[in-house]
Backbone as a printed PyTorch tensor [residue, N CA C, xyz], in Angstrom:
tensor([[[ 17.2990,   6.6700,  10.8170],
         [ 17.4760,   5.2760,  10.4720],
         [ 16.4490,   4.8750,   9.4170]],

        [[ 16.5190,   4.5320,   8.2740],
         [ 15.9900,   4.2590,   7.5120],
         [ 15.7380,   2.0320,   7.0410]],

        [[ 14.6560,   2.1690,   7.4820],
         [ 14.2880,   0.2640,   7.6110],
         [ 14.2180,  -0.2810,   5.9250]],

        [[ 14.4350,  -1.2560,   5.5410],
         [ 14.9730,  -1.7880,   4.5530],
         [ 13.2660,  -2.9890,   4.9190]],

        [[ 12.5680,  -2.9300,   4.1600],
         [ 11.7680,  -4.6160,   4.0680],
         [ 11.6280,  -5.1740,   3.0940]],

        [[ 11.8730,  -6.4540,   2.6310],
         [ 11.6120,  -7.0070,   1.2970],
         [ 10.4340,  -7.9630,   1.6500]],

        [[  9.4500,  -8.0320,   0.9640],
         [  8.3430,  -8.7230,   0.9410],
         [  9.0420, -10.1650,   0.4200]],

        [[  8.3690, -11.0970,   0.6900],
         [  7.8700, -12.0500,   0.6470],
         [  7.2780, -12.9300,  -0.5810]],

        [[  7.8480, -13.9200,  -1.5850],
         [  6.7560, -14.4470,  -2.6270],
         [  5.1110, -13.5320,  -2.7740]],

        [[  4.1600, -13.3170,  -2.8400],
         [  3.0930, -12.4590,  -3.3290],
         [  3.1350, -11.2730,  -2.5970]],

        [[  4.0520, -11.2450,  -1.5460],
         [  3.2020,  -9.7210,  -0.8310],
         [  3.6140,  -8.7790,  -1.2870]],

        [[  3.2500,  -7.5470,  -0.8970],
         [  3.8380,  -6.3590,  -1.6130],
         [  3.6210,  -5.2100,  -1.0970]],

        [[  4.4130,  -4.3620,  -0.5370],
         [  4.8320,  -3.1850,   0.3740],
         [  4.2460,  -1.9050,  -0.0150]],

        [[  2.8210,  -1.5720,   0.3410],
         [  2.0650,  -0.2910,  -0.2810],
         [  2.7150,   0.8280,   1.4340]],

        [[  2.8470,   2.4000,   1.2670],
         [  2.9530,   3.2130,   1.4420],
         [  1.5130,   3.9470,   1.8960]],

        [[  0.9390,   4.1590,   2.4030],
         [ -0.4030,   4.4170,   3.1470],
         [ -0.3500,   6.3250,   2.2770]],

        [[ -1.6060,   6.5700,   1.2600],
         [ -1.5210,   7.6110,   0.7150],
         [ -2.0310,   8.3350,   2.2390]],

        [[ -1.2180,   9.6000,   2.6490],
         [ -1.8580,  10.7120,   3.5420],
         [ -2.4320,  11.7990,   3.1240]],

        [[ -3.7150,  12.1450,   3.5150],
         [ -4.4790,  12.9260,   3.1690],
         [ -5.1180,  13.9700,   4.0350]],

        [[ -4.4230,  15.1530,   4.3370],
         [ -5.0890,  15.9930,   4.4900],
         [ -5.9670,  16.8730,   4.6290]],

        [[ -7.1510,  16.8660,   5.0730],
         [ -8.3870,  17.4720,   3.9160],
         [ -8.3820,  18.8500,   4.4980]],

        [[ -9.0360,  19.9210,   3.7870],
         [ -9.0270,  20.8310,   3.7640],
         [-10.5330,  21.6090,   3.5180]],

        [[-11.4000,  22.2810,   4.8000],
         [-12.2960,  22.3620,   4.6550],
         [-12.8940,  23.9710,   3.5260]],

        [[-14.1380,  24.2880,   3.2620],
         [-14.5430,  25.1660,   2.6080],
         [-13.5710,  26.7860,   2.9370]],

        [[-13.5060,  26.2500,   4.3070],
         [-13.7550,  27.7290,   4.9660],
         [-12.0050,  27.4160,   5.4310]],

        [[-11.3180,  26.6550,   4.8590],
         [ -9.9130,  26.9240,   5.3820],
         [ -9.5030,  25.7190,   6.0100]],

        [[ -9.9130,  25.6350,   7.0400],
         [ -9.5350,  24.5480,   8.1400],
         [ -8.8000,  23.3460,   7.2400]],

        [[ -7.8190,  23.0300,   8.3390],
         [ -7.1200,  21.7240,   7.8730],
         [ -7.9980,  20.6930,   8.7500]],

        [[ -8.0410,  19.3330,   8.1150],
         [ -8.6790,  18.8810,   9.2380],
         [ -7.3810,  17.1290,   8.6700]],

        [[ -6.7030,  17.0910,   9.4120],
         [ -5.8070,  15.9550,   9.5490],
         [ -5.8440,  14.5200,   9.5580]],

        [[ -5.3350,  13.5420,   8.9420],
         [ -5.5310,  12.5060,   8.7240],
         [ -5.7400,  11.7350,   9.6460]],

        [[ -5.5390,  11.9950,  11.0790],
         [ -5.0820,  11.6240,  11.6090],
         [ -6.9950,  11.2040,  12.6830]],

        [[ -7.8830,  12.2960,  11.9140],
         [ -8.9100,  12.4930,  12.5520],
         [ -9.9390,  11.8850,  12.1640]],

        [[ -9.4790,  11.3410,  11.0360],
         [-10.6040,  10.3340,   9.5280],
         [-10.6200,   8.8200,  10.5040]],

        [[-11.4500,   8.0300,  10.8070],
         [-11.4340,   7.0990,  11.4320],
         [-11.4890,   6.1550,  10.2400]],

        [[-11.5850,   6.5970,   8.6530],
         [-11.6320,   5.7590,   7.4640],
         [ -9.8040,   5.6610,   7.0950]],

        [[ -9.5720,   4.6660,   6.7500],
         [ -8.6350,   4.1650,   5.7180],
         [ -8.1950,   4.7160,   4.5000]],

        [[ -7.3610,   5.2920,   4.5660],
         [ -7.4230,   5.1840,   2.6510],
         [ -7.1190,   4.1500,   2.0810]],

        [[ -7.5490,   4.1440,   1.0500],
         [ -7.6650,   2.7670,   0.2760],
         [ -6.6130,   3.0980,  -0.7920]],

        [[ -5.7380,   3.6300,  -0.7780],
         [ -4.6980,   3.9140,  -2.1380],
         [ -3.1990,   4.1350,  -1.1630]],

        [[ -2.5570,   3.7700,  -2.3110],
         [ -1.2290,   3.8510,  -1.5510],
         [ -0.2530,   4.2230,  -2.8930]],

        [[  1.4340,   3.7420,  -2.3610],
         [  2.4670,   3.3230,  -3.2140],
         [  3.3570,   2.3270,  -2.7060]],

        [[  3.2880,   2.1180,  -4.0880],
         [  4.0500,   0.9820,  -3.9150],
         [  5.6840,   0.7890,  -3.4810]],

        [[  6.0930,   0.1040,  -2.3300],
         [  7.2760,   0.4280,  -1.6960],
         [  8.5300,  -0.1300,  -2.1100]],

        [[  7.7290,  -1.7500,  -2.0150],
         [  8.6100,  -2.7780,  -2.3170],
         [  7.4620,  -4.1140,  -2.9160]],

        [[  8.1360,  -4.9400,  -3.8610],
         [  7.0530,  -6.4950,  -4.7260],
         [  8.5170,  -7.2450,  -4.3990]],

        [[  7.4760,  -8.6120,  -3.6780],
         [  8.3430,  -9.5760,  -3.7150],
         [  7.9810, -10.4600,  -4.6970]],

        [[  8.9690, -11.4590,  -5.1270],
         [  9.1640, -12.3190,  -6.2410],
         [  8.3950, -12.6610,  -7.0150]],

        [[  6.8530, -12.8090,  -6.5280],
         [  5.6740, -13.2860,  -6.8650],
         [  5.5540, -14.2130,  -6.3050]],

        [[  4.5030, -15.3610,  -7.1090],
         [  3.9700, -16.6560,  -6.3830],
         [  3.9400, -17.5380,  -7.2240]],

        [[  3.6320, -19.1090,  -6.5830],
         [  3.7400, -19.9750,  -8.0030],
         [  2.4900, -21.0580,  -7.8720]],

        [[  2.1870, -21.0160,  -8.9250],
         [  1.1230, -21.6760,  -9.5000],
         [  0.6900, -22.8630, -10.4100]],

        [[  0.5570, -24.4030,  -9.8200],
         [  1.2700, -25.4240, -10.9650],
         [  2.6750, -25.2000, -11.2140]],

        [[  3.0890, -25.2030, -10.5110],
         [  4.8050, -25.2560, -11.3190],
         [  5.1050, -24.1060, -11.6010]],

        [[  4.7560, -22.5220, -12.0920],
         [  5.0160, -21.9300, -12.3820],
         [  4.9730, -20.6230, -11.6610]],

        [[  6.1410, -20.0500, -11.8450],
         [  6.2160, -18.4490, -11.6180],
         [  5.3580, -17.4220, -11.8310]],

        [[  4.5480, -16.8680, -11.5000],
         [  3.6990, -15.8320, -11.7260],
         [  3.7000, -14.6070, -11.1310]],

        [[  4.5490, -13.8980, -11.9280],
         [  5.1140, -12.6720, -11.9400],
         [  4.2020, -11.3800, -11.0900]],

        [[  4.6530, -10.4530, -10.4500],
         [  3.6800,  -9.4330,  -9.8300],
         [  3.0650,  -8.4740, -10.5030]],

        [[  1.8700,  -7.8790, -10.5530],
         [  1.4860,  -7.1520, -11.4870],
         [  1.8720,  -5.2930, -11.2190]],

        [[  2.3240,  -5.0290, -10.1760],
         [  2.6450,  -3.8320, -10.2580],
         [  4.2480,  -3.9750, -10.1570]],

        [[  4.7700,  -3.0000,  -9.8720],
         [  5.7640,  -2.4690,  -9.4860],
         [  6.2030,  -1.4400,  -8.3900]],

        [[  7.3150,  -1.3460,  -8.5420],
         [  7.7340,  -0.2700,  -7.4920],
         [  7.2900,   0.9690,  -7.7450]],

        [[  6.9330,   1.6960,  -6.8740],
         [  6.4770,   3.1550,  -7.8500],
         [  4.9280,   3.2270,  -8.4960]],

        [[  4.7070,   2.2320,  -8.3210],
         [  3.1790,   2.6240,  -8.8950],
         [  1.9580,   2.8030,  -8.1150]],

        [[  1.4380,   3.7780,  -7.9560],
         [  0.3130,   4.1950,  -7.4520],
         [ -0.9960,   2.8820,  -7.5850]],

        [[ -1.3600,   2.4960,  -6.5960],
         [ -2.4220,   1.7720,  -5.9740],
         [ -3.4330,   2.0050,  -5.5690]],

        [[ -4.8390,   1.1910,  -6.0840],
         [ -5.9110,   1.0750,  -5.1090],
         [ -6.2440,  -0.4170,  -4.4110]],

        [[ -6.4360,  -0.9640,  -3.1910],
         [ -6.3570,  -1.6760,  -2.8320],
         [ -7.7110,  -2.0680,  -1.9560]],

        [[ -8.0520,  -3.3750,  -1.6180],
         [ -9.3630,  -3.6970,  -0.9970],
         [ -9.0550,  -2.7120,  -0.1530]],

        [[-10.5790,  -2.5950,   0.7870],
         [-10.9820,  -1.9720,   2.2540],
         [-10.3830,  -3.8120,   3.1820]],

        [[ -9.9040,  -2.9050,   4.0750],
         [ -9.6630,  -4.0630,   5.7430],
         [ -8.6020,  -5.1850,   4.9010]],

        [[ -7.9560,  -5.2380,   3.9210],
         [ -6.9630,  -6.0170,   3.5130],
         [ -5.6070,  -5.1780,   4.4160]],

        [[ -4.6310,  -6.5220,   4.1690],
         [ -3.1430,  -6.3550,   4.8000],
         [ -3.2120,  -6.0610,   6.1950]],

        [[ -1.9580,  -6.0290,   6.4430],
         [ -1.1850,  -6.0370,   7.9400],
         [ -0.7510,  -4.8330,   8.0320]],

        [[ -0.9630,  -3.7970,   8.8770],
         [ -0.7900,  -2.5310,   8.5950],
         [  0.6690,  -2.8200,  10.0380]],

        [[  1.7910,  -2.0030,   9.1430],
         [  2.9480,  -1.6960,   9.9110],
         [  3.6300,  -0.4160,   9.8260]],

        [[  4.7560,   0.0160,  10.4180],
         [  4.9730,   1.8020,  10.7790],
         [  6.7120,   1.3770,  10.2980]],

        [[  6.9080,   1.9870,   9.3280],
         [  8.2490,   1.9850,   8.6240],
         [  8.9020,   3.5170,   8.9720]],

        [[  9.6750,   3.5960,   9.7340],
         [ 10.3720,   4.9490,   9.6940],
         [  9.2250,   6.4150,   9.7260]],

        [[  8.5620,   5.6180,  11.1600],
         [  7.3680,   7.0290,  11.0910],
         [  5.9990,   6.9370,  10.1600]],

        [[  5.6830,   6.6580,   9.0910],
         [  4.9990,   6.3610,   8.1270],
         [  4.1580,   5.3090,   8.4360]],

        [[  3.0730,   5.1720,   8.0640],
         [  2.1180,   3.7940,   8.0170],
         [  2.1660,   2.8870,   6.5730]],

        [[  2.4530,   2.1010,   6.6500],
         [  2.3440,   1.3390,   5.4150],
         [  1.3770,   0.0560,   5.1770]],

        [[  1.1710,  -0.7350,   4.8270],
         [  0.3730,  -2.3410,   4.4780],
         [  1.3470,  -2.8650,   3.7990]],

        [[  1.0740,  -4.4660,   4.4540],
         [  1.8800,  -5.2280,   3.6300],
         [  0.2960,  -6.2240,   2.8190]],

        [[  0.2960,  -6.4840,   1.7630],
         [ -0.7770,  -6.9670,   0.6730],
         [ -0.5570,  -8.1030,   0.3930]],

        [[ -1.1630,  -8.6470,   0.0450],
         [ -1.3950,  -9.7950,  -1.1550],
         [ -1.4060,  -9.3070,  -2.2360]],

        [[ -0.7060,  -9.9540,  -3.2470],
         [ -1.2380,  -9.4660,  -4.5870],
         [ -2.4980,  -9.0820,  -5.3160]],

        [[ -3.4140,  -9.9990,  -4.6160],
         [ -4.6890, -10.4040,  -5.1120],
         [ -5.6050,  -9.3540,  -4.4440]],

        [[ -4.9460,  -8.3490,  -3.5020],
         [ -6.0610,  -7.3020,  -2.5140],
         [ -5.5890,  -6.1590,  -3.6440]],

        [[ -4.6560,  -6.3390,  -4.4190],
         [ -4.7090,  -5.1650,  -5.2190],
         [ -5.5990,  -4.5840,  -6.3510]],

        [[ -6.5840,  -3.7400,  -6.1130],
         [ -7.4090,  -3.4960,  -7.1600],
         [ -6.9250,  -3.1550,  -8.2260]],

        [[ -5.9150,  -1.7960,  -8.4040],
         [ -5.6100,  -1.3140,  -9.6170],
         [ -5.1180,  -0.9030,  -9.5410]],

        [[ -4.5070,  -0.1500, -10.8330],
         [ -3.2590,   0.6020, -10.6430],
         [ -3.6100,   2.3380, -10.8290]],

        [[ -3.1230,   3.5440, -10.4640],
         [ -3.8010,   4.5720, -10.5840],
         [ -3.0130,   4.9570, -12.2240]],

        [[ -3.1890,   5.6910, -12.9590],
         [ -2.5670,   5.7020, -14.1620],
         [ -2.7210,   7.7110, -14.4520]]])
């Protein structure tokens, strides 16, 4: 079953990057064991944007684009197995390029 979410005026649907790490000597050591966050994602889904004085103010990423995002920002939710965040526009640091 595959879940469908559309964000919301500013929010915007990051993909939780998983990371693996992999020690000197071989060992996998699993994401699952990092009590840290990653702070990068992708981008899933951008809703409409937000408005400001009267006006529309468009989202600055897109779908598809690789993210860095504050530490302890968003609402962290589980889409089809996966961890994702839902953001503010404004928790988005940058874009990875």
């Amino acid at each position: 079953m595959v879940t469908k979410i559309k964000p919301l005026g500013e929010n915007i649907l990051v993909e939780l990057k998983k990371e693996d790490k992999t020690t000197k000597s071989g060992i996998v050591i699993p994401d699952t064991a990092n009590e840290e966050k990653p702070q990068e994602g992708l981008v899933k889904a951008v809703g409409s944007g937000k408005i400001e004085n009267g006006k529309k103010i468009e989202p600055e990423v897109k779908k598809g684009d690789k993210v860095i995002f504050a530490k302890y920002s968003g609402s962290e939710i589980e889409i089809d197995g996966k961890e994702h965040l839902i953001l503010k526009g404004e928790d988005i640091l940058a874009v990875v390029e």
